[in-house]
C-alpha positions in Angstrom: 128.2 133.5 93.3 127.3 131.9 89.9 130.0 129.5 90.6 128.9 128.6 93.9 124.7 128.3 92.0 126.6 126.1 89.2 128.1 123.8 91.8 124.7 123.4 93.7 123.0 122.7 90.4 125.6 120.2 89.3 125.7 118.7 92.4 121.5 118.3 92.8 121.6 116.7 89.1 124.4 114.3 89.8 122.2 113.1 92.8 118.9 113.0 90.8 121.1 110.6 88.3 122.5 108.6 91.0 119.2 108.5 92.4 117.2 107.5 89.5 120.3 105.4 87.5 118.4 102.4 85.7 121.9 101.4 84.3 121.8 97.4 84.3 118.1 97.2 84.7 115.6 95.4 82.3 112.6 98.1 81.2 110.0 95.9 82.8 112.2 96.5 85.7 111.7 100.4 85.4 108.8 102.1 86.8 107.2 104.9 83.8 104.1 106.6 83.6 102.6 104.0 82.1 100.7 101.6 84.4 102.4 98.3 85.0 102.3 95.5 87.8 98.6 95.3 87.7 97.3 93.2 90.5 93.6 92.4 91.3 92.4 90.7 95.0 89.2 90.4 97.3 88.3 93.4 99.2 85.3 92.5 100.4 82.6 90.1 99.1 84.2 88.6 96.3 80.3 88.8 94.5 80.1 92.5 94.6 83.5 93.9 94.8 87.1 93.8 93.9 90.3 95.8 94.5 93.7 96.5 92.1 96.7 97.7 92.3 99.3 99.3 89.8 102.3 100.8 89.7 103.8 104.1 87.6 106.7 106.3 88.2 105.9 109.7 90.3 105.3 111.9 87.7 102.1 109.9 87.8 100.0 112.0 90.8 96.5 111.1 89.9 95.2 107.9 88.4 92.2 106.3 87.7 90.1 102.9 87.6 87.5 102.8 84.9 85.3 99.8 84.8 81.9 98.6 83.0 79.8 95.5 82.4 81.6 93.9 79.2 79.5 93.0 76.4 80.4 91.4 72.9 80.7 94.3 71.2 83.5 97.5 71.8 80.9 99.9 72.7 81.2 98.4 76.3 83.4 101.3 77.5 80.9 104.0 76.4 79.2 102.9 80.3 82.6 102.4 81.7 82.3 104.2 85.4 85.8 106.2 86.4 87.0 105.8 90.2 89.8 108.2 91.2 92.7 106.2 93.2 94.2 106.2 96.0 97.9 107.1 95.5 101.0 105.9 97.8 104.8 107.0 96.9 107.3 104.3 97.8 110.4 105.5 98.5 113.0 101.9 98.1 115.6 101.7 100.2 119.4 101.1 99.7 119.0 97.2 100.0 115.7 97.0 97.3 118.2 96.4 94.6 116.3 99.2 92.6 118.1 102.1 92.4 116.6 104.0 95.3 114.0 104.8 93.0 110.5 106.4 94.2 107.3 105.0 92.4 104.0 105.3 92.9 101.8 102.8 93.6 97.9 103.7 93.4 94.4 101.4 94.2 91.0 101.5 93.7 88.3 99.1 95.2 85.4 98.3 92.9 82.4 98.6 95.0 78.9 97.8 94.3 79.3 95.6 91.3 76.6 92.3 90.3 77.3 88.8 91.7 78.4 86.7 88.5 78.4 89.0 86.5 81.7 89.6 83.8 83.2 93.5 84.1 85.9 94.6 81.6 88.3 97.2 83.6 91.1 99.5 83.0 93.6 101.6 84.9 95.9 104.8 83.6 95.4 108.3 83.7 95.6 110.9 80.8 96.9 109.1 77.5 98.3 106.1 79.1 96.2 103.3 80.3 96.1 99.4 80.4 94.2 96.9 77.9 91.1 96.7 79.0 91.3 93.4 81.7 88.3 91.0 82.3 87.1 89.6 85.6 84.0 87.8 86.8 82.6 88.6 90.2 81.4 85.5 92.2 77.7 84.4 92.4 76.1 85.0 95.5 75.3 81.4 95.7 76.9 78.0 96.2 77.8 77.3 92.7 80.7 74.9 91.6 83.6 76.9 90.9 87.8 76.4 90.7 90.8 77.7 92.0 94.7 77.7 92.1 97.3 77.0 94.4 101.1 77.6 94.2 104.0 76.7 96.7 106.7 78.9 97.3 108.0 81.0 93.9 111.0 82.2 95.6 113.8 81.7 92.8 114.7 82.1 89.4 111.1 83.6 88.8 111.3 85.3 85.7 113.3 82.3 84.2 111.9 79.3 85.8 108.9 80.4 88.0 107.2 81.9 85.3 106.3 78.6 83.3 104.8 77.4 86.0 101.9 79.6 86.3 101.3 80.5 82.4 101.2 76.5 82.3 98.6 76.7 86.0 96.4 79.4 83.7 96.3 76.9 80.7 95.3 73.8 82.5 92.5 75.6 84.2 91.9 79.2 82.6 88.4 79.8 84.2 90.3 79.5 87.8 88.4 82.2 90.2 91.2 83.0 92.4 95.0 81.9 92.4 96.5 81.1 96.6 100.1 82.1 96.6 101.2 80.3 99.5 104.4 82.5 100.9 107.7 83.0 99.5 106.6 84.6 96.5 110.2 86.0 96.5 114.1 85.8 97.8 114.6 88.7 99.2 111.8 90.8 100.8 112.5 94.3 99.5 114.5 93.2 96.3 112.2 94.7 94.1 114.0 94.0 90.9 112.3 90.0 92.2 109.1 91.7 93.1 109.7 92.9 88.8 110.2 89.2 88.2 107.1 87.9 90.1 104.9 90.0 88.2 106.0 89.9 85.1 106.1 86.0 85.3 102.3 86.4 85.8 101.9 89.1 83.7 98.2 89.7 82.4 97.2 86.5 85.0 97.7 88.3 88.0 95.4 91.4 86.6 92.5 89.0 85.6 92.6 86.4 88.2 91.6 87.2 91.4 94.7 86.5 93.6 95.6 85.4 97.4 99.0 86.5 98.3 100.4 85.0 101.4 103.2 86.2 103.5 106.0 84.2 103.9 109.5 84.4 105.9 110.9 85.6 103.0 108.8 88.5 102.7 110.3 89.7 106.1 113.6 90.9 106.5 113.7 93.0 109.7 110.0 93.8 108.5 108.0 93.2 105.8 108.6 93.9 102.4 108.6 97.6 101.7 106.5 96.6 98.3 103.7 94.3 100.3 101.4 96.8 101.3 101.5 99.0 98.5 100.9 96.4 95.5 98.5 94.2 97.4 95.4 95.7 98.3 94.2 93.7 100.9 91.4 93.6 103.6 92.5 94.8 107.2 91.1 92.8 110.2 90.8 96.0 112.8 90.7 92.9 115.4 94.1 92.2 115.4 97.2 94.0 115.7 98.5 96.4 112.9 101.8 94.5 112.1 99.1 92.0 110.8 96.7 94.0 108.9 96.7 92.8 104.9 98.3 89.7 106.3 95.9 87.9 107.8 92.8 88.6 106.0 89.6 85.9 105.0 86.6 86.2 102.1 84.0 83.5 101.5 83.3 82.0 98.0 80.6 80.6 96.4 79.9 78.6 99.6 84.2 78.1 100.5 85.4 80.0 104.2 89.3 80.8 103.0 91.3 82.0 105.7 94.7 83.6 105.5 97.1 83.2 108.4 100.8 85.3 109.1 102.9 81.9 110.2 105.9 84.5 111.0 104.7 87.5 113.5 102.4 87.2 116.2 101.2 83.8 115.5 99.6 83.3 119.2 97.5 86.4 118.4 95.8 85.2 115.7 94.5 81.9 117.3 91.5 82.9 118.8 90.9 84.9 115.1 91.0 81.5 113.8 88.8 79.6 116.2 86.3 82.8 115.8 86.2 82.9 111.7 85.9 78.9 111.9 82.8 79.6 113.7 81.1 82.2 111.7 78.5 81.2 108.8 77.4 77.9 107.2 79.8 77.3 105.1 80.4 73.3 103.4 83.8 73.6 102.6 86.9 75.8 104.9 90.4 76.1 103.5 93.1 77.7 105.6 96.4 78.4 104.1 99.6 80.0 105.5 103.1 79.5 105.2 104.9 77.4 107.5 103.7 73.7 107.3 102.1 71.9 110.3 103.9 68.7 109.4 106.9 69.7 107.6 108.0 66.6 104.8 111.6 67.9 104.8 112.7 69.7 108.2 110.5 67.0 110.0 109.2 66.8 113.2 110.9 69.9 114.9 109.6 72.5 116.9 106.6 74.4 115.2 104.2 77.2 116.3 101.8 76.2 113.5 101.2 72.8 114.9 101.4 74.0 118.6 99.2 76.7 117.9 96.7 76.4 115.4 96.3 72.6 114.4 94.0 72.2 117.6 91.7 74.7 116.1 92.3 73.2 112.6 91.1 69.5 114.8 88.1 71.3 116.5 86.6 73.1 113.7 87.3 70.1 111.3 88.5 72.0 108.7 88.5 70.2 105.4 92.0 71.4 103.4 95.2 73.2 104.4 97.2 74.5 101.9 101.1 75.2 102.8 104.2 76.3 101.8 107.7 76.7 102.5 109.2 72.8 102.8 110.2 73.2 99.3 109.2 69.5 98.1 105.5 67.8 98.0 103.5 65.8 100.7 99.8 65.1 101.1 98.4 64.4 103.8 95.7 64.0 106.6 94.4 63.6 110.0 91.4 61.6 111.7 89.1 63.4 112.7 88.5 63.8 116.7 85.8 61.9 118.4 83.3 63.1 120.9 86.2 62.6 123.5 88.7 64.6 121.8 90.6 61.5 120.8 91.0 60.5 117.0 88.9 58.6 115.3 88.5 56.3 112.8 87.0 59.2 110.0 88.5 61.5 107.9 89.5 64.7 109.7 91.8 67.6 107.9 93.8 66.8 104.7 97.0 69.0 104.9 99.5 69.8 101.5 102.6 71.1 101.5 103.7 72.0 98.1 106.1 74.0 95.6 106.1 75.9 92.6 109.4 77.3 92.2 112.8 75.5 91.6 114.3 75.3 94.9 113.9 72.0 96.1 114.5 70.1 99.1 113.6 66.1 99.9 111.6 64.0 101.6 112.1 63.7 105.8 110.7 59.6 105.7 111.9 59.6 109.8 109.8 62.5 110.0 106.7 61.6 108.2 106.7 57.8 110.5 107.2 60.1 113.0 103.7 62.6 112.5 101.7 59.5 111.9 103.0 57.5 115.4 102.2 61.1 117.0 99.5 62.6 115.4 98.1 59.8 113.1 98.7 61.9 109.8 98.6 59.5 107.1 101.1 60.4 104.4 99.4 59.3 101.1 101.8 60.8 98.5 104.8 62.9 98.3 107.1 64.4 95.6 110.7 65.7 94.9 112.6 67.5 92.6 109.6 68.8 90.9 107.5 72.0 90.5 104.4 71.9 91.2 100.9 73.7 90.8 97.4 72.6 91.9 93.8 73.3 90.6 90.9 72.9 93.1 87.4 72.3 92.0 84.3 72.5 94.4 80.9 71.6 93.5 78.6 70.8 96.4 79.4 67.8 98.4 82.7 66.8 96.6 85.9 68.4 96.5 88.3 67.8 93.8 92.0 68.1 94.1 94.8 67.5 91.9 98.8 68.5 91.1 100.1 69.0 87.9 103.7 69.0 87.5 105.0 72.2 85.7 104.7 70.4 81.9 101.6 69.9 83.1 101.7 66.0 83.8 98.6 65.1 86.2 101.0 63.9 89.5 98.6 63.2 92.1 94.8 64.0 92.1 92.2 63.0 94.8 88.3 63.5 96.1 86.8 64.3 99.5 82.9 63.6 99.2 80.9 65.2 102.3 77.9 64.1 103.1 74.6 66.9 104.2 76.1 65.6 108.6 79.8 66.6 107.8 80.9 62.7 107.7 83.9 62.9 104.5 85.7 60.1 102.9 88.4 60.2 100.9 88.8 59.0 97.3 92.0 58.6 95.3 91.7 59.4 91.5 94.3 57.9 88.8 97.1 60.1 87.8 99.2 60.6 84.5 102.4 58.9 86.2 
């Protein structure tokens, strides 16, 4: 009988090791009781609340988010306010490339905190906790303000990706949010590139506010395993669950953003679209999804985003789409309709397609003539062989936009001035080339 018990035990620790064997993996790879692949994002409005996400291994059952108004001095933490968080076990699956290893991931949504006001935060439980993180909620009114936008990550992020966005934080370090337009990794459950993506941002995704999008290669079969649990993200009860914390919109400091799914159930969320477009009075909208209306490399093939959603982009008159996927760069834009529906002569949306990671593709020139005979787009620069990042300033009626290369050359950088009657022009500003 001892034998038999001896055997069992043997046999249960031989699986536990198999089961938790971190043999071959880098320790920012390995989930530990101390907090790690801190995230922050919207969750409601971006003046008055927040939401993050971390990660520990499951002996962590109970963790907590402690935050307070920072000050100059330490003393700070002595108001610090504890919320208790919400915690998830993820169980990885065979093809995670992690070891089928449970973590747990755990959230907490900062709720009730003062427009423009700068909060220091940390999350932990018992001895082990973060640095204390800084963040500045929006102001509840239309004041100028900057963000970030990145093209598909994808590849090589820990060795290549990750320049990109330290060298994004340094060229504009008081950047509100950061748009992470799809693709953020290879493959969707790999999670030893979901370990990459974050510890290429680091400290940046925990105090910048960010915008993850999804992708087609944060799908395989489904979407990634990891999604849901490290981004906490606002559901839309509206549309169907496969969507919920994919599709997903927030208003700042007088911008509509809206977040589209460009790989399931893309019909579904049309009439979401048209209805957000409609809501509020806002100066500027920005839409950004994946798949690109007017793709610059596959050119002018079949796509659901153009059949779908660019006559709602025409009718609403939205000002700036941001894309990925295309791997390569192209700017673009449209005239805007007329009274009849037929284009006109002013300036209507102005579309990007860009990239951050170093997987590149080139330029489709049939394909650009093509969009402009078809649907006027006006191709005004594009790029190769080159990682990208772009900064975004807004301040009232003029919209800044520019693309830095990843040593931080200025590449291409233009203005869209709107007057108080909607009427925009477009005007180019000099670049480093």
């Amino acid at each position: 009988m001892r034998a038999i018990i001896g055997l069992i035990a043997l046999t249960c620790l031989a699986y536990t090791a198999a089961a938790h064997d971190t043999s071959g993996a880098r320790h920012w790879e390995i989930a530990s009781p101390d907090p790690d692949r801190v995230f922050l994002t919207f969750h409601g409005d971006p003046a008055t609340s927040r939401a993050v996400t971390w990660r520990t291994d499951e002996s962590v059952e109970q963790a907590y988010a402690e935050i307070a108004p920072a000050s100059p001095g330490s003393g700070f933490s002595d108001r610090a306010k504890r919320h208790e968080a919400k915690t998830q076990p993820l169980t990885l699956e065979k093809d995670s490339k992690a070891n089928n290893r449970t973590t747990h991931y755990h959230s907490v949504v900062f709720d009730e905190l003062e427009p423009d006001t700068l909060y220091a935060y940390r999350v932990g439980s018992g001895g082990r906790w973060s640095a204390w993180i800084q963040f500045r909620t929006a102001s509840d009114k239309a004041e100028p303000f900057r963000f970030l936008y990145f093209g598909d990550a994808q590849n090589d992020v820990h060795s290549k990706w990750s320049r990109v966005i330290r060298m994004a934080h340094r060229t504009a370090p008081d950047a509100s949010f950061a748009i992470h337009a799809g693709d953020l990794v290879n493959a969707a459950h790999a999670d030893r590139e979901w370990a990459e993506w974050m510890t290429a941002g680091g400290h940046l995704h925990a105090e910048t506010t960010g915008v993850p999008v999804t992708g087609n290669h944060e799908y395989k079969g489904k979407l990634a395993m990891q999604w849901r649990p490290q981004f906490a993200l606002p559901v839309e009860d509206s549309l169907p669950e496969q969507l919920h914390e994919t599709v997903y919109s927030f208003a700042y400091q007088g911008v509509q953003v809206i977040v589209l799914n460009s790989i399931a159930k893309i019909e579904e969320q049309t009439a979401y679209l048209e209805q957000k477009l409609g809501e509020g009075d806002y100066r500027w909208r920005v839409v950004t999804f994946h798949h690109p209306v007017f793709a610059p490399s596959r050119g002018p093939k079949q796509s659901k985003t153009r059949d779908h959603w660019k006559p709602i982009l025409d009718k609403m008159d939205v000002d700036l789409v941001l894309q990925g996927h295309d791997h390569t760069y192209a700017r673009g834009q449209t005239p805007k309709l007329s009274v009849d529906g037929e284009p006109g002569e002013a300036l209507g949306t102005m579309y990007v397609t860009s990239v951050s990671g170093p997987k590149m593709y080139g330029i489709n020139r049939e394909g650009l003539d093509a969009f402009e005979e078809q649907f006027g787009l006006v191709t005004t620069k594009t790029g190769k062989n080159t990682q990208f990042f772009q900064v975004i300033d807004v301040n009232d009626g003029r919209l800044e936009y520019r693309a830095y290369t990843a040593t931080g050359s200025l590449y291409d950088a233009v203005a869209i001035e709107k007057d108080q009657q909607g009427n925009k022009k477009l005007i180019e500003i000099p670049a480093d080339e």
